[in-house]
C-alpha positions in Angstrom: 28.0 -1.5 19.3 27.4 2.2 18.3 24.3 0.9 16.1 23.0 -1.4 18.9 23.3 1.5 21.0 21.5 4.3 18.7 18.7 1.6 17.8 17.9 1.2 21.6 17.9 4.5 22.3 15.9 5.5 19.4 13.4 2.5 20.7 13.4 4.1 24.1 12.6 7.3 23.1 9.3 6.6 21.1 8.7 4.5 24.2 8.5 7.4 26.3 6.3 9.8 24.2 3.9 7.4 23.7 3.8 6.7 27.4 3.3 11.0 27.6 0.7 11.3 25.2 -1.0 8.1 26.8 -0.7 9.3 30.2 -2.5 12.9 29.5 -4.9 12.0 26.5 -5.6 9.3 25.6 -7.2 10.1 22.3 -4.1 11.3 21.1 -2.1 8.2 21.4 -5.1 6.7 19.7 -4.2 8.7 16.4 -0.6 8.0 17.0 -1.6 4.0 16.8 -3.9 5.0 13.5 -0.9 6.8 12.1 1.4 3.7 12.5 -1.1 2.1 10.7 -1.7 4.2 7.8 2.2 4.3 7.1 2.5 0.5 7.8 -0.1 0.3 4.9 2.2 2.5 2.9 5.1 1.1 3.6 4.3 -2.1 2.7 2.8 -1.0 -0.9 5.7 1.6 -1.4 8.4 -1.3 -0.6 7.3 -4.5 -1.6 4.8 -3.8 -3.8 5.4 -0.4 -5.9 8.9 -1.1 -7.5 7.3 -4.1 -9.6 5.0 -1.9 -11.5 8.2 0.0 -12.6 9.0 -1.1 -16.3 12.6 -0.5 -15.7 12.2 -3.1 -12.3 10.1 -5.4 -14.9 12.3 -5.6 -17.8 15.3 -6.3 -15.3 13.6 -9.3 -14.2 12.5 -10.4 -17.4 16.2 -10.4 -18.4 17.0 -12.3 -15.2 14.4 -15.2 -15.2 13.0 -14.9 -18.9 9.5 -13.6 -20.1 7.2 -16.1 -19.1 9.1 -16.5 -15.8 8.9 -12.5 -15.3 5.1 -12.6 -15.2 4.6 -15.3 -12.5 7.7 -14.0 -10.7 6.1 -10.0 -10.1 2.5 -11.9 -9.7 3.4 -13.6 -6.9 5.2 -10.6 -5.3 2.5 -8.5 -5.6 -0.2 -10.9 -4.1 2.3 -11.4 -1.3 1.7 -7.5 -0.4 -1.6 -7.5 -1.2 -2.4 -10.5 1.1 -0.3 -8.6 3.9 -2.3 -5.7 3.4 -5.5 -7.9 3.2 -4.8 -9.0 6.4 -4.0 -6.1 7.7 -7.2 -4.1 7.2 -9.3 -6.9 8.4 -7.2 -7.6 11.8 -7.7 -4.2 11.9 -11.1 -4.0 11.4 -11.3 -0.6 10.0 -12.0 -0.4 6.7 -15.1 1.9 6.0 -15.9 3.3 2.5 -11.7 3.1 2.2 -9.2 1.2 3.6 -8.3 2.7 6.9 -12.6 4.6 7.3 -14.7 6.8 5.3 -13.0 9.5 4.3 -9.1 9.0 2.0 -6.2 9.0 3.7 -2.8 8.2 3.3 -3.1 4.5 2.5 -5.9 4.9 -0.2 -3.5 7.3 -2.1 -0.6 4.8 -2.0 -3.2 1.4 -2.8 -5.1 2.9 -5.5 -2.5 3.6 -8.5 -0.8 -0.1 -7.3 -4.4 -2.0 -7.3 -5.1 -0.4 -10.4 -1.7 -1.5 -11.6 -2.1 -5.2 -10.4 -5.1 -5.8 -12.3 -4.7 -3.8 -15.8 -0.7 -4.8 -16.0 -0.3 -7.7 -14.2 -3.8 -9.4 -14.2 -3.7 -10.2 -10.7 -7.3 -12.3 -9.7 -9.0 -9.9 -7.1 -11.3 -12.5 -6.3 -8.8 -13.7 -3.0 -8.5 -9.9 -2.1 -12.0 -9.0 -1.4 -11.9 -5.8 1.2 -9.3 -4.6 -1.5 -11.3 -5.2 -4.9 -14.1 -3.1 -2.9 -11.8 -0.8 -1.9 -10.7 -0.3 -6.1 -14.5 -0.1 -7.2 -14.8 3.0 -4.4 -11.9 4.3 -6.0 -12.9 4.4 -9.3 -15.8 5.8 -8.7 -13.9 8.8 -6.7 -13.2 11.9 -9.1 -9.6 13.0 -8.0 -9.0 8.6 -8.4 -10.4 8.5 -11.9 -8.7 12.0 -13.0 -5.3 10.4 -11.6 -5.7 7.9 -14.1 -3.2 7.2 -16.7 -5.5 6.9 -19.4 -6.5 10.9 -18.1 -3.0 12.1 -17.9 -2.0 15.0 -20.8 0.7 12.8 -21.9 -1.0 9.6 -22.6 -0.7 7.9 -25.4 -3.9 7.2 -27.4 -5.7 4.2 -26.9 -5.8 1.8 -30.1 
């Protein structure tokens, strides 16, 4: 009952600042909806789609389902995010240069490192993802995006 209570309560409560903000600028709730956004983005990529590219996450599962299984099994997860966020930006309509317009924001930072994951780890075929392949070749061609690399990092290990 208590949580039931506490959930409504917390429900009510962003109700009623978003009617306050709406009511006396409307701009600012407009932010409020593109904030959502960007942390829905985020949320979805830090959840569902992050943890797989942990080696720790990945050997557990290749212990669970075997090697070859392991592979298909993190695949498939990962294009299950991917499509959300696909779908996302387009019902959106908001991608510019990045995902969410044409300057970084919140949800580039959390896509880039994963997309760059998906495809270098994982192999994941870009070709059904289009708005987010575009969105990795505008990454990789952004300085702060390429120095993040792992490849650039002090304590990579040389490349063979």
């Amino acid at each position: 009952m208590f949580a039931f209570l506490f959930c409504s309560v917390l429900f009510l409560s962003h109700q009623f600042i978003i009617l306050i903000i709406l009511k006396r600028n409307k701009f600012i709730i407009l932010n409020v909806y593109f904030t959502i956004f960007l942390w829905q983005i985020a949320n979805i990529v830090s959840s569902g789609i992050q943890p797989l590219h942990n080696l720790s996450v990945l050997r557990f599962i290749e212990q669970k389902v075997g090697a070859g299984e392991s592979v298909l099994w993190t695949q498939q997860q990962i294009e299950r995010g991917f499509t959300a966020i696909e779908n996302l930006i387009q019902l959106k309509d908001c991608a510019g240069k990045y995902a969410t317009g044409d300057e970084v924001q919140l949800a580039d930072v959390f896509l880039a490192p994963q997309i760059y994951a998906a495809i270098e780890r994982t192999k994941i075929d870009m070709s059904n993802y289009p708005t987010l392949a575009r969105l990795h070749a505008e990454y990789m061609a952004h300085p702060a995006f390429q120095a993040a690399l792992p490849g650039n990092q002090p304590d990579a290990p040389p490349s063979t």
